[in-house]
N, C-alpha and C positions, 0 to 999 in steps of 0.2 A: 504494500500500500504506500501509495507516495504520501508524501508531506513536505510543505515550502517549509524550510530551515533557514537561519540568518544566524552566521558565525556570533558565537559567542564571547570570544576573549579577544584586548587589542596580542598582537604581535609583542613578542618576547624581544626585547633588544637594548642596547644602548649606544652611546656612542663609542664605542669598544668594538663593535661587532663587527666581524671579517670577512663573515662567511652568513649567508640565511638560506634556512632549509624549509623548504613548504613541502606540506603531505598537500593532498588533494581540500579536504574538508574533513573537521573530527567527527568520528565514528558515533551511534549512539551509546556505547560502554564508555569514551572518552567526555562526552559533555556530561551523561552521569556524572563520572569520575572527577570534574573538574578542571583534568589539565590535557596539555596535549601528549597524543600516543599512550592514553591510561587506560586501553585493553589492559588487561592483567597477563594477556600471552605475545601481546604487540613486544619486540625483541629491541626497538628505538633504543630504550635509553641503556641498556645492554649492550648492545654494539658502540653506541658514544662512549659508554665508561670504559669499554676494553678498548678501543682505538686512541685514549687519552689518558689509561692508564692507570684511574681514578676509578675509585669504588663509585656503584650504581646509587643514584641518589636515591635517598626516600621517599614514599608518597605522595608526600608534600608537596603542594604550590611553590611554597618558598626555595625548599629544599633546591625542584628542578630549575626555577627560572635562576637562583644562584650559580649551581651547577654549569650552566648554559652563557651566563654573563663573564662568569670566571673564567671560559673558553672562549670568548668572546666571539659567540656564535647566536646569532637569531635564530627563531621561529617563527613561523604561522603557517598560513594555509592560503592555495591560492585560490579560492573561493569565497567570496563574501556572503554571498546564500544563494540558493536552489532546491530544486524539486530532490529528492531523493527516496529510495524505497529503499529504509535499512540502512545497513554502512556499505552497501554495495556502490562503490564506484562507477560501476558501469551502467550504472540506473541511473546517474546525475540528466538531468535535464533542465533548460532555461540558467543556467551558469551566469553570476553577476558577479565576475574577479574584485579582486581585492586592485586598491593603485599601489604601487610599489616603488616610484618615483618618491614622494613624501619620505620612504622609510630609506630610503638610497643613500638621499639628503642628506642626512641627519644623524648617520652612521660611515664607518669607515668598509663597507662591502665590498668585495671584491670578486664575491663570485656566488651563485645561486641554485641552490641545488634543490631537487624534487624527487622525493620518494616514489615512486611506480611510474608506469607508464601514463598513466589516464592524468596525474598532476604533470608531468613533465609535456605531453598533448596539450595539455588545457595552458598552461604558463604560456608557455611555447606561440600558443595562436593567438590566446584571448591578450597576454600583458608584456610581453618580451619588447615588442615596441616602445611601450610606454615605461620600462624599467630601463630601456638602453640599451640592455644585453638578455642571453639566451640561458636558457635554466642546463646543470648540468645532470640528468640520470644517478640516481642513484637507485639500485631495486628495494623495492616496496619490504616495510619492515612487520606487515602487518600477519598474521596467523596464517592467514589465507595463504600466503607464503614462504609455509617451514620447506616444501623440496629444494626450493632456492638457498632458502640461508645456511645448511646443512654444506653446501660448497665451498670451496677455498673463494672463491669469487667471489663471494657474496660477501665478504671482508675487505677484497682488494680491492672492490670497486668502491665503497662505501675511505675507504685509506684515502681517495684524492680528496678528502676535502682539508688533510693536515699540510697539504698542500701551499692552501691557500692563509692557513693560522696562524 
């Protein structure tokens, strides 16, 4: 069953941030939850603390958006609201991106990266013009895809963004 949704948090960031990572739009276990990527089986902030080194933050709001400032890495989402049935990405219909010029500003970014295919699609067509630059692929962290993260790849790929840190 669809339902119109309108993002609920602003964007994680300061003027510190290097690097900003958009999933598509939070899932319905993550707006429950509070924050972003707060499936309970979503592997996000798992893969950030072993790529950084750093123990996984706690549940906490504070805990993550700390965690995330310290590394001076953004978040959000490139969606600002839509139709959606579930947390199925590929159900998004009527898409109204987020502006991402404003957060560009006002932060030190340097590169843009999107978890799955369908957010790195949607950046890519809907905001890429309007941000400057092109989002870069990272695979999607979400349950729906444990065969992927079970690969060496699925770490190397997600490694370019110490790249840019």
């Amino acid at each position: 069953m669809f339902s119109q949704v309108t993002h609920p948090w602003p964007p994680v960031c300061d003027g510190h941030s290097r690097i900003l990572i958009l999933g598509t739009f939070p899932s319905p276990k993550s707006r429950e939850a509070g924050f972003y990527y707060g499936h309970p089986q979503n592997v996000f902030w798992r893969t950030l603390a072993e790529l950084l080194d750093e123990p996984v933050p706690d549940r906490s709001r504070a805990s993550m958006d700390a965690f995330l400032l310290r590394n001076r890495i953004a978040l959000w989402d490139v969606i600002q609201s839509c139709e959606i049935d579930g947390a199925s990405d590929m159900s998004i219909r009527n898409p109204k991106p987020n502006r991402f010029r404003p957060l560009i500003d006002r932060t030190d970014i340097a590169a843009i990266f999107t978890t799955g295919k369908k957010a790195t699609g949607l950046f890519n067509r809907l905001c890429a013009e309007e941000a400057g630059m092109e989002a870069i692929y990272l695979p999607s962290t979400s349950p729906a895809n444990r065969a992927l993260q079970a690969k060496p790849s699925f770490m190397e790929q997600w490694a370019h963004i110490l790249l840019y840190l």
